[in-house]
N, C-alpha and C positions, 0 to 999 in steps of 0.2 A: 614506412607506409607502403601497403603494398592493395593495388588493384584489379582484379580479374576482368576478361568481357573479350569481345571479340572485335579485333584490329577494323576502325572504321573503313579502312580502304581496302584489306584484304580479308575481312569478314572472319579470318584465322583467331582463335584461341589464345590469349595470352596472359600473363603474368607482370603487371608494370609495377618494378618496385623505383621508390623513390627516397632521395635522402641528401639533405640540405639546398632544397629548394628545389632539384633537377630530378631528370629521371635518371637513373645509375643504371637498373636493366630492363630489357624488355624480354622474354623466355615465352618460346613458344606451348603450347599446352597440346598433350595429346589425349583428347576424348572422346569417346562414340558418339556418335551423329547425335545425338535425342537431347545428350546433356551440352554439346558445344552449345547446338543452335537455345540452347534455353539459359544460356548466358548473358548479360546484356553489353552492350556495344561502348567501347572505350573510343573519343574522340580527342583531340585538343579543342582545348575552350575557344569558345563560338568570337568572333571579330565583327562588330557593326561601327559604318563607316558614319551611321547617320542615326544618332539618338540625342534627340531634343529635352530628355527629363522624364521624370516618371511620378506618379502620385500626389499632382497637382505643383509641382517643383520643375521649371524650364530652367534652363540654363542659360538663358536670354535676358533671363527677372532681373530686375535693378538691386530687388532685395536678394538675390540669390547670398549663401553664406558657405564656408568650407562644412558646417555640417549639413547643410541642406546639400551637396556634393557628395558627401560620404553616404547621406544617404537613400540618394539616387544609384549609386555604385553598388551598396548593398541590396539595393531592392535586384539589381540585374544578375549576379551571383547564383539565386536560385532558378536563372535562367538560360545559365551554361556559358551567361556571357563576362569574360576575363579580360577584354581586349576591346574598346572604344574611342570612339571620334566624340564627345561631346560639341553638340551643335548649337550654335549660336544664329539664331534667324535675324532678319533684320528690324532694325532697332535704331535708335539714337546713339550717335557715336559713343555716350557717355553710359549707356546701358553696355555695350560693346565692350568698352575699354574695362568696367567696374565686371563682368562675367569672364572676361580673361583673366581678369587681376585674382579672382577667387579661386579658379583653375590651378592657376600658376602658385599661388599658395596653398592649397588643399594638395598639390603634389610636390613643393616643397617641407610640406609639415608630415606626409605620410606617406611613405615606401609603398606601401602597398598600394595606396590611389596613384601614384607614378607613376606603376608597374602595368596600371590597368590601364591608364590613361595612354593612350600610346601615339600620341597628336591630339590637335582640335580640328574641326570643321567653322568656317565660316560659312552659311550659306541666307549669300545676299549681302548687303541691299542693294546691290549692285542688277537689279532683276529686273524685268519689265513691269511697265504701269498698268498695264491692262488687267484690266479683270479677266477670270482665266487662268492667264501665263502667272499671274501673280500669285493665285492661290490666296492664302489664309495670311499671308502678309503684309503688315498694316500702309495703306499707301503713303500715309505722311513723311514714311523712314525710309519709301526708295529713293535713289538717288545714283547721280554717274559714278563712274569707276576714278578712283583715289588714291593712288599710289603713297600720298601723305599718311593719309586714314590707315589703309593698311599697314603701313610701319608704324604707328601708334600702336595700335591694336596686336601689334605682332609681339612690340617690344614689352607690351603689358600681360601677356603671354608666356615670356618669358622663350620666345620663339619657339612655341610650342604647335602654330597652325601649320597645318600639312597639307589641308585641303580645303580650296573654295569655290561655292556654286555663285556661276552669275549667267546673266545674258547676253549673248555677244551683240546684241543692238544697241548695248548702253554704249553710249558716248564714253570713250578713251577706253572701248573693253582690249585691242590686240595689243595695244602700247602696256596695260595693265596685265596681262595673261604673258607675255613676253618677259616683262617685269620679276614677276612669282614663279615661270619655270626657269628662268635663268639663277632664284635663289633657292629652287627645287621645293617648292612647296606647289602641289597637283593641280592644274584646274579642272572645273566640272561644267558641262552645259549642265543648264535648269534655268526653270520660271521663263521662260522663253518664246516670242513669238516671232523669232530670227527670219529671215528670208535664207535660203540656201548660196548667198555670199556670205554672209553674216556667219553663218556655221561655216563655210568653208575656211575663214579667214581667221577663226577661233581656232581652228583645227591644227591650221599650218601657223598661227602662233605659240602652238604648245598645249592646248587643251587635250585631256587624254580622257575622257569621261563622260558621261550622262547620266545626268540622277537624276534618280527615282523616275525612269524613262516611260512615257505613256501617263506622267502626273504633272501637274503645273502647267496644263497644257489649255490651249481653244478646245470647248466643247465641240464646234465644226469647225472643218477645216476644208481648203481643196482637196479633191481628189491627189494630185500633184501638180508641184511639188508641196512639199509643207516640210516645216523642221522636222517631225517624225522619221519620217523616210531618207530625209538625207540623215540624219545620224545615225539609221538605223544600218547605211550601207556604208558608212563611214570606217573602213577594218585598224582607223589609226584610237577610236573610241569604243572604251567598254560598255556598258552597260547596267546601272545599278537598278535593280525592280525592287517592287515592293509586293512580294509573292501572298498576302494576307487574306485572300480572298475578298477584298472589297475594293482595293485601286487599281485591280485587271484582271480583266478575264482569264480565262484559260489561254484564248488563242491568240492574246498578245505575249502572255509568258514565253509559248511555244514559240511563235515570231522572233526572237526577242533572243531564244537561245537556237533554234536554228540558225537564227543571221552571225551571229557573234560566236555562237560555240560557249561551251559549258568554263573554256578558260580564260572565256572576257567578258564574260557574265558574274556581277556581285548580288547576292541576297542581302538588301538592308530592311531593316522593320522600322524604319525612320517615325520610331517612339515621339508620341506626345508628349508634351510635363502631363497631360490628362492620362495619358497611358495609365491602369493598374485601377483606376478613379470608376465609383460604383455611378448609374447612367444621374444625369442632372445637368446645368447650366453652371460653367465654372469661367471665371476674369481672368484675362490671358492678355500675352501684350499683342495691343491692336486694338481689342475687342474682348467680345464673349465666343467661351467655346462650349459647344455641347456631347456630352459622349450620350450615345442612344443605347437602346436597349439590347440591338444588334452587336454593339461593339464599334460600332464608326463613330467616328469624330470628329464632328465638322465645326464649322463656322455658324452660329444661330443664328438661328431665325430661320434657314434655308435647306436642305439636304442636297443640293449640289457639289459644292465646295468642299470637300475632305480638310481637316487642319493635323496633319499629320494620323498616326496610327494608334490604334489600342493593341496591337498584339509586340511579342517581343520575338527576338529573333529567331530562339527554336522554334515559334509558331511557324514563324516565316518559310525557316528549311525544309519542316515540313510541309505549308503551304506549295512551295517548290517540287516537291514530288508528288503531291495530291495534283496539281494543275498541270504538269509538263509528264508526267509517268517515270520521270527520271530516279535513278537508287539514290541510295543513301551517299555509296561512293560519290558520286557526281555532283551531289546537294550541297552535302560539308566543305567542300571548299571551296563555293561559293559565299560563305560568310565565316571562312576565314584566312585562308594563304592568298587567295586571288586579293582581298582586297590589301592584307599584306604585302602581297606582291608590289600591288598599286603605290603603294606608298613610300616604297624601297625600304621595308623594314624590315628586321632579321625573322627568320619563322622560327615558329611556337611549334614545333611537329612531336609527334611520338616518336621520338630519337632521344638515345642516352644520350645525356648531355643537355638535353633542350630543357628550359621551364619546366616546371612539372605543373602545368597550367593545363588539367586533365580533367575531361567531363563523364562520365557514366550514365547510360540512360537506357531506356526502353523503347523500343517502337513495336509501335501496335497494329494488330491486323488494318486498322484504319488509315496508317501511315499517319500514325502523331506520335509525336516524342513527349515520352514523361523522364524527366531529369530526374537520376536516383544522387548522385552522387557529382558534388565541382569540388576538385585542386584549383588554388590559386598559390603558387610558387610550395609545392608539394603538404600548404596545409587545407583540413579541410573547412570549405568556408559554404558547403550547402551538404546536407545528408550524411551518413555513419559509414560509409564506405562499405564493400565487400570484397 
């Protein structure tokens, strides 16, 4: 199998042939300026650290099933994305335990969801009660930090969680965040209405993160301090945004990779199970959600409250250089070696040798990406190749 395009990082000409799963070579290409740049752009496949489900399917659901898994995985394929956290929001421990159990068998029954799956995310219930901080998360299933709970949860798993968001004002959060980095599984600020000890003592517990930063938040807040600001100067915490155009401005993107820099910055599209889902009023756990005609997805009855996103991640990337001015170079690996990185996982690169977990695509004068072509472990699993 071999694929043509031009090197995402060095914009160079190349030749990526692959053969039993990996890439074997990569050969540079010599051609005149007109025909290189009218090539399209070879990446490794896109890494989100935060996807909830897709086409009415959460990963949360009590009835979730190993095909309803598979196909959620397939629907993100033709969206460059190879490499995911499935997230599990909060719930009743028996929703919790029963959404890992299906994980953890849906990547022992298939190689290839295994290969995709590369951790879970818990995020929550461990969050604040406030409206607000709490977002789209049903209050009846918050609850203090559990160190029992999470070994439940983990062992049903099959120790497959890597990363979880909570609040560090819940009751037993640095004794629990202490807990999880000492078994090296990541923590994440979110859903939070922390005071700046609060965040401070998350911090020097072990927390290395912020999701989906500038969401889950008090609509007002003090000038200062406020949780925002301390983790936004925080240089021991990344940063995960949600570049979609609808859960931040521009000029909190911009804030957001000035403060942190492009290498502790993550792009996540922290997917609905509504994600993909045409506009209407759909049963979610919690409540009702509604996707609008816009593309937002909120929580009904209201248009405040976001309940995660409608776009998928190469929206996102893009979203990222449409809002920040940033290239392409600088975009990509914010959704995917940075949060790689995070996770201490092996990287997926354009290197012989690596997976052959390779995306092809287009950008357009408008800076949006149309996906021509996804490798997953060098076969193809979206478009004909070229």
């Amino acid at each position: 199998m071999q694929l043509t395009g031009r090197h995402v990082e060095t914009a160079q000409p190349i030749r990526l042939t692959c053969e039993e799963g990996a890439i074997s070579s990569i050969e540079p290409l010599s051609l005149p300026e007109p025909e290189a740049t009218a090539l399209p752009w070879l990446a490794p496949g896109l890494f989100d650290l935060q996807i909830n489900g897709a086409h009415d399917i959460w990963f949360s659901d009590e009835q979730l099933t190993v095909d309803k898994v598979l196909t959620v995985l397939r629907a993100l394929l033709p969206h460059g994305i190879t490499r995911l956290c499935p997230t599990l929001i909060t719930n009743s421990q028996r929703a919790l335990r029963h959404g890992f159990e299906v994980l953890r068998q849906t990547c022992e029954q298939h190689a290839w969801a295994d290969h995709m799956i590369s951790g879970c995310h818990l995020e929550g219930p461990h969050i604040s009660r406030e409206d607000g901080p709490r977002g789209a998360h049903p209050l009846d299933h918050v609850r203090d930090c559990s160190i029992a709970e999470f070994e439940e949860l983990e062992a049903s798993s099959g120790n497959r969680i890597r990363l979880v968001t909570l609040a560090p004002e819940t009751p037993g959060a640095v004794e629990f965040i202490q807990h999880l980095t000492a078994h090296n599984v990541v923590c994440a600020i979110g859903h939070t209405a922390a005071n700046s000890d609060q965040i401070a003592a998350a911090v020097e517990a072990g927390a290395r993160l912020s999701t989906h930063f500038g969401n889950g938040a008090k609509a007002m807040l003090p000038r200062h301090p406020n949780f925002l600001w301390d983790q936004l100067a925080e240089p021991r915490l990344l940063a995960s945004i949600i570049p979609d155009g609808h859960h931040i401005p521009a000029s909190v993107a911009k804030c957001v990779l000035l403060a942190k820099g492009p290498e502790h910055t993550v792009i996540t599209c922290d997917s609905s199970g509504l994600a993909g889902c045409p506009p209407g009023i759909y049963a979610a756990a919690g409540g009702k959600c509604e996707v609008l005609d816009d593309g937002r997805i909120v929580v009904a009855g209201q248009r405040q409250y976001l309940a995660g996103s409608g776009a998928f991640t190469e929206e996102c990337v893009a979203g990222m250089m449409q809002l920040t001015g940033i290239d392409l170079a600088a975009a990509w690996p914010m959704a995917h070696s940075i949060p790689s990185r995070l996770l201490g996982l092996n990287d997926r690169e354009l290197q012989v040798g690596h997976p052959a977990d390779v995306v092809q695509f287009q950008l357009t004068d408008k800076q949006t990406i149309q996906i021509d072509t996804v490798l997953l472990c060098g076969n193809i699993v979206y478009g004909d190749g070229l």
